[in-house]
C-alpha positions in Angstrom: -39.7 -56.3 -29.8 -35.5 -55.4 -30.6 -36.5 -51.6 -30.5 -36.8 -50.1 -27.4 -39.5 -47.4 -26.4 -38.6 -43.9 -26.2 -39.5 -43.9 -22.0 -37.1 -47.1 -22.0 -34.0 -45.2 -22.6 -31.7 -44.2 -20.2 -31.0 -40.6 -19.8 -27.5 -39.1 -18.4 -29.1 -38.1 -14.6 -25.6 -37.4 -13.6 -24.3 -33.7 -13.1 -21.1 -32.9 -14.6 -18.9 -31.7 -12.2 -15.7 -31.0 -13.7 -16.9 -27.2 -15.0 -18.0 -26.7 -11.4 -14.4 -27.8 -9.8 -12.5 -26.3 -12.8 -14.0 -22.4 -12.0 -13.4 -23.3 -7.9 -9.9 -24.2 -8.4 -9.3 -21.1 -10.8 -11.1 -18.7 -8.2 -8.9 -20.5 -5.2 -6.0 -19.9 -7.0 -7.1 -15.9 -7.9 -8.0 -15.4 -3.9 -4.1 -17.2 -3.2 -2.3 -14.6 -5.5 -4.5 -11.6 -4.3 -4.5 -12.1 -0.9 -0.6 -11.4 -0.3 -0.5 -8.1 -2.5 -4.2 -6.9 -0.4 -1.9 -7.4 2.8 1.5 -6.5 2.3 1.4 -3.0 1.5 0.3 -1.2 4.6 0.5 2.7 3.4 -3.0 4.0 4.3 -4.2 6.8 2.6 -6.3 9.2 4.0 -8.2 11.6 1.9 -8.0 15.5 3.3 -10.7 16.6 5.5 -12.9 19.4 3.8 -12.6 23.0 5.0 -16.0 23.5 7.0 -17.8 26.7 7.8 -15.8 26.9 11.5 -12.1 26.9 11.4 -10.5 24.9 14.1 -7.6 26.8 15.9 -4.4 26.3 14.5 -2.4 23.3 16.2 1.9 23.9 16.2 2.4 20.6 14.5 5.9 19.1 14.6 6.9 17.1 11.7 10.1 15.9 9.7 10.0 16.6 5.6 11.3 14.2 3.9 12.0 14.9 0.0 13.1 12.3 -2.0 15.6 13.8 -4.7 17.1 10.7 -6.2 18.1 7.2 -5.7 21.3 8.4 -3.8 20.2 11.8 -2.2 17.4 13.3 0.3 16.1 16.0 1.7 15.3 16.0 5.6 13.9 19.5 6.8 15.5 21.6 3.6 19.1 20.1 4.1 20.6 17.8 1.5 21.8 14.2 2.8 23.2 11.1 1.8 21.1 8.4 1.1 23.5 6.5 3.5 22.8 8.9 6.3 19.2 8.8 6.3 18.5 6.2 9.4 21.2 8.2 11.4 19.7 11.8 10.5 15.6 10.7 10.6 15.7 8.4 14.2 16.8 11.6 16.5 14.3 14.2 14.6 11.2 11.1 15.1 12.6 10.5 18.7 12.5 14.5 19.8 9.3 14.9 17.7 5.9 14.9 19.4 3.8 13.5 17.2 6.5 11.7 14.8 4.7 12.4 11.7 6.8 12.9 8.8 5.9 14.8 5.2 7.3 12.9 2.1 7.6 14.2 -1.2 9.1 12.6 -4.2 10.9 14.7 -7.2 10.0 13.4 -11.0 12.4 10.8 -12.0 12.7 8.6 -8.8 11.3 5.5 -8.8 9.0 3.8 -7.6 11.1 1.1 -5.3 12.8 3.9 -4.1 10.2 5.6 -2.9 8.3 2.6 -1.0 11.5 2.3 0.6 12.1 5.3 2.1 8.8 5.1 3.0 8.9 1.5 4.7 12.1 3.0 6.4 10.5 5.8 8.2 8.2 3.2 9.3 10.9 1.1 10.9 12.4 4.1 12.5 8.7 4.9 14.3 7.3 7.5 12.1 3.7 7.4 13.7 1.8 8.9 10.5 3.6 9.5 7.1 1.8 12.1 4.8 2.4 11.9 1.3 2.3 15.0 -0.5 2.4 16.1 -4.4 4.4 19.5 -5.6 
């Protein structure tokens, strides 16, 4: 009459949450960090369109090139500048462009931060579509 039957005994009948709140908190947490780096770089890349069968006439396209040579020296349309004089030589050439699309390349060597700047700078100057391009 001690022992108790085995449908007597009481069974644990209450979930465990803490795995369940540990993997949301860790998932909240991955969404917090990724979320900023999704948003703040705002270069869109978009892929070359394909040659088709018809050709379509060629368009006189106005643009500024933009070569980055090194952390201290450009290259706006083939002439060597100052990395100083870059706002004061790019803003006229975007104002008197008609589309204000600009060409950037990038020598080997320069880095990385260097390069997103100039970039975000010809955004702040109104550079309506920035095309990067390889040698």
């Amino acid at each position: 009459m001690g022992r108790k039957r085995a449908s007597d005994r009481e069974g644990i009948y209450e979930p465990n949450m803490t795995p369940l709140i540990d993997v949301s908190l860790v998932l909240v947490v991955i969404l917090l960090v990724a979320t900023p780096m999704a948003l703040q770089s705002s270069i869109m890349v978009q892929k070359a369109a394909k040659g088709g069968s018809g050709e379509a006439p060629k368009v006189r396209v106005e643009r500024v090139e933009v070569t980055v040579a090194s952390t201290d020296s450009l290259v706006v349309n083939r002439r060597p500048i100052a990395r100083g004089e870059f706002q004061a030589t790019v803003a006229p050439l975007l104002h008197e462009s008609a589309t204000r699309s600009v060409a950037v390349r990038c020598r080997p060597g320069v880095t990385h931060g260097t390069f997103v700047g100039v970039l975000d700078e010809l955004k702040e100057l109104g550079a309506a579509s920035i095309a990067v391009q390889g040698r």
